[in-house]
C-alpha positions as CSV (number, residue, x, y, z in Angstrom):
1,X,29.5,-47.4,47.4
2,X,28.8,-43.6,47.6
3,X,29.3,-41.4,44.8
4,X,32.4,-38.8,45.9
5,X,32.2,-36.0,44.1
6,X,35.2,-33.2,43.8
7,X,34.4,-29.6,44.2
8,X,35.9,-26.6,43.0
9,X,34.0,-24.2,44.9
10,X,33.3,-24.7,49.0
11,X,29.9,-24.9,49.9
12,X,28.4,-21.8,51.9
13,X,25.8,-22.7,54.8
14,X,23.5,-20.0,54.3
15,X,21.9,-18.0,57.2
16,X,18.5,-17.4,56.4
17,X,15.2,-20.0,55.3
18,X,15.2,-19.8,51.5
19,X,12.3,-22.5,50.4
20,X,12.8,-23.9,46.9
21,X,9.9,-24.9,44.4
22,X,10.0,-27.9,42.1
23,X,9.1,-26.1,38.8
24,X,7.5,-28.8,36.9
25,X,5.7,-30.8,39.8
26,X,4.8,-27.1,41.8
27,X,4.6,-27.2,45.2
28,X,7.1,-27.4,47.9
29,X,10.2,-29.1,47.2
30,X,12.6,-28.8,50.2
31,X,15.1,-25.9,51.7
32,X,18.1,-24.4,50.8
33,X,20.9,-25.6,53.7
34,X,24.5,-24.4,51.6
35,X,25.3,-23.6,48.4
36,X,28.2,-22.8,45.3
37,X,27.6,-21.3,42.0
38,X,28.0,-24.9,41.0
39,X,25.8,-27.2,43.8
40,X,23.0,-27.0,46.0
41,X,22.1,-28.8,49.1
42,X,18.7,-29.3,50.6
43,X,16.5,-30.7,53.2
44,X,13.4,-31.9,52.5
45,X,10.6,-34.0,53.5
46,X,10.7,-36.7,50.6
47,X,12.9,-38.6,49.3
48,X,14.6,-37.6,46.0
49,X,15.2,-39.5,43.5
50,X,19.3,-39.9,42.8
51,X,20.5,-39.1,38.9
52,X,17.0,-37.7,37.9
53,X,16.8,-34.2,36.8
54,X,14.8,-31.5,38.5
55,X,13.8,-28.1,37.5
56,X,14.0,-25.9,40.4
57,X,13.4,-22.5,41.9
58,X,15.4,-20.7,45.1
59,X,12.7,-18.1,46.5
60,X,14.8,-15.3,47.5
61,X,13.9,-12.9,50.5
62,X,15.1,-10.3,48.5
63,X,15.4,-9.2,45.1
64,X,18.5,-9.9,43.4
65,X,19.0,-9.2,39.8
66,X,15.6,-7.8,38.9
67,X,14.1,-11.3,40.3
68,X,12.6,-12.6,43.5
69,X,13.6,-16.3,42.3
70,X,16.7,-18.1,40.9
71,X,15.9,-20.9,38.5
72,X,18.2,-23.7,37.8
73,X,18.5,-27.1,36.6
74,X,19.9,-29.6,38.8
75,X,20.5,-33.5,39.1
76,X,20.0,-34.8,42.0
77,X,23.6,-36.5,43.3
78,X,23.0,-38.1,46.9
79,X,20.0,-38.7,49.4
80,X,20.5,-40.2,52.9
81,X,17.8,-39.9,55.2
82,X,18.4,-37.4,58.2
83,X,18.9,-39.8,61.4
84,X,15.8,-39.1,63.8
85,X,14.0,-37.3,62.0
86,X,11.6,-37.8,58.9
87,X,13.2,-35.7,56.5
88,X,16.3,-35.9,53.9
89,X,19.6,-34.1,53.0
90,X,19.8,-34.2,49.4
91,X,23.0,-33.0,47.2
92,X,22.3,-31.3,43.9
93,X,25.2,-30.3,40.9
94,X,23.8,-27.2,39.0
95,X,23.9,-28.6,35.1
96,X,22.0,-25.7,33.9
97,X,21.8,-21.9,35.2
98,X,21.7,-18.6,33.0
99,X,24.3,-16.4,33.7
100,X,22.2,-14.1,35.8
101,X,20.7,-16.8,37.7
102,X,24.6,-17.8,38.7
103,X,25.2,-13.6,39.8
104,X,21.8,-14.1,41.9
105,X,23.3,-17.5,43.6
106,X,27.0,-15.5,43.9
107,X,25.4,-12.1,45.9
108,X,23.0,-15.1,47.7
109,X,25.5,-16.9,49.1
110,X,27.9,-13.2,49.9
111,X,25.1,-11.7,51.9
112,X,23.4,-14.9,53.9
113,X,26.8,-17.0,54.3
114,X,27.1,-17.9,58.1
């Protein structure tokens, strides 16, 4: 059984590469594929653990909001490996943001949506 979770907010694919870093661990954690002010979905090359919490951080092409990063909490919801290939889509709720880091994933999300 999956878990189905309802959303408010429709994810955004996003347009452009934005690599995110796993906080505590460092190092590469996967890439930004869509987004809401409330979820993230990645691709990465390991599998993630489902219901365990990560601290992450979106590296932004640009800066937005005085930063160059957006740092968030997030649990990780569902992984299922990507057929073919030897990577994994992984879904993310956002369980903690600062209000800034939730304007930087808004004016993310407005100028790289496809």
């Amino acid at each position: 059984m999956t878990d189905q979770v309802e959303r408010k907010h429709l994810r955004v694919e996003l347009n452009k590469t934005i690599p995110i870093i796993d906080v505590i661990n460092g190092g590469n954690f996967g890439e930004l594929v869509n987004a809401t002010v409330e979820g993230i979905m990645i691709i990465t090359d390991q599998e993630i653990d489902t219901h365990s919490i990560y601290q992450l951080a979106l590296k932004l092409p640009v800066e937005i909001e005085g930063s160059m990063s957006v740092d968030v909490g997030a649990d990780c919801l569902w992984c299922r490996k990507v057929e073919n290939f030897h990577r994994y889509w992984a879904g993310f709720q956002i369980i903690d943001a600062s209000d800034t880091a939730l304007k930087q994933i808004e004016e993310l999300i407005a100028h790289y949506s496809k």
